[in-house]
C-alpha positions as CSV (number, residue, x, y, z in Angstrom):
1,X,105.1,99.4,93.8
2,X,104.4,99.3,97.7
3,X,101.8,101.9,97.1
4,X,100.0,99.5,94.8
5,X,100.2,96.6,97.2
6,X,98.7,98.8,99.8
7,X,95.5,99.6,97.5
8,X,95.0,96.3,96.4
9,X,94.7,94.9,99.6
10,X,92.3,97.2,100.9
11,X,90.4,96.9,98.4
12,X,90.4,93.0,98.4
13,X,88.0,94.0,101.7
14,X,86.0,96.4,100.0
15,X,83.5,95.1,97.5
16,X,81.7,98.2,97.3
17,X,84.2,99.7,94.3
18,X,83.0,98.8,90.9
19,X,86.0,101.1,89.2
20,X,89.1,101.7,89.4
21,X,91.5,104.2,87.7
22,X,94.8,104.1,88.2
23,X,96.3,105.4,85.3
24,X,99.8,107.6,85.5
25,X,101.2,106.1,88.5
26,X,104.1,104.3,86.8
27,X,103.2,100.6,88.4
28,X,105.3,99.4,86.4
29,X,105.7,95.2,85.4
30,X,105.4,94.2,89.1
31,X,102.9,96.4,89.9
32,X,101.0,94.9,86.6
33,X,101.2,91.2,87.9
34,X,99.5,92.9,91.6
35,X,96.7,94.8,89.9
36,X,95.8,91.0,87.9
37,X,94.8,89.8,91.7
38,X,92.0,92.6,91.5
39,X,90.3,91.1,88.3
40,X,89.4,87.5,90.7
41,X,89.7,88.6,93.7
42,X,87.1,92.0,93.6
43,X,84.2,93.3,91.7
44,X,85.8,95.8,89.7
45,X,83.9,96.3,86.3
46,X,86.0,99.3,85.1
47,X,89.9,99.2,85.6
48,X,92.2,101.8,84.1
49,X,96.0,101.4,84.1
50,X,96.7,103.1,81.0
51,X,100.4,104.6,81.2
52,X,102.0,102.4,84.0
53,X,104.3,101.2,82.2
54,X,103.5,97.7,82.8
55,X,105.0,96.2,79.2
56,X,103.9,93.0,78.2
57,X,104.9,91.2,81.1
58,X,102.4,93.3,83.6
59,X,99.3,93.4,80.5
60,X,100.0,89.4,80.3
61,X,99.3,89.0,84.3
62,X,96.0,91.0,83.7
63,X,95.3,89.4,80.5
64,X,95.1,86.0,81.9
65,X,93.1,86.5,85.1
66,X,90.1,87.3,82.6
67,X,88.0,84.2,82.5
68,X,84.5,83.3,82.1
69,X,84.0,84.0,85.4
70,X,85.3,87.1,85.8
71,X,83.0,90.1,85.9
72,X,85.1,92.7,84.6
73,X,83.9,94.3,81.5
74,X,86.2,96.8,80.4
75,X,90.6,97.5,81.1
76,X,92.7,100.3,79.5
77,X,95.5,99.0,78.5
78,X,96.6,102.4,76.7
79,X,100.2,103.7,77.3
80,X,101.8,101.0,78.9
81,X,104.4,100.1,76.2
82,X,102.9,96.8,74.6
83,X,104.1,95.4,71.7
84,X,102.2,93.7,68.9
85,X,103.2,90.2,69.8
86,X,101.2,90.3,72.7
87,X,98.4,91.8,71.2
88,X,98.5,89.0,68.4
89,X,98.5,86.4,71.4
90,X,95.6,87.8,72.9
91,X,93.2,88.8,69.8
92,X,89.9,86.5,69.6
């Protein structure tokens, strides 16, 4: 997950990017919990992890950046090994 680190914190100095995909890279949980910095600390709109393996672990650091300040509008999620239970936690 070095790579990851790497990406994030360049693009914590560029606020130019408005998506992201970074789907397929196999992230994994603690690459999940370093992507979640991206959803406060830029202005991504569009964010793709889909099949990072990230479990629920990683999807709950992302999940719970997303606030009503947040400006992200849309994540994929897709692929990434969640289970029900955390999609029951985070239904509205």
């Amino acid at each position: 997950y070095q790579g990851i680190m790497i990406l994030v914190g360049a693009l914590d100095a560029n606020t130019g990017i408005i998506e992201l995909n970074i789907s397929v890279n196999n992230i994994g949980i603690e690459g999940g919990a370093i992507v979640s910095t991206l959803i406060t600390s830029s202005k991504i709109l569009d964010l793709n992890v889909s099949s990072n393996n990230i479990k629920d672990i990683g999807t709950a650091h992302i999940l719970s950046k997303i606030n009503k300040d947040s400006v992200i509008r849309q994540i994929n999620l897709a692929n990434n090994g969640i289970t029900d239970a955390l999609a029951d936690d985070f239904e509205g």
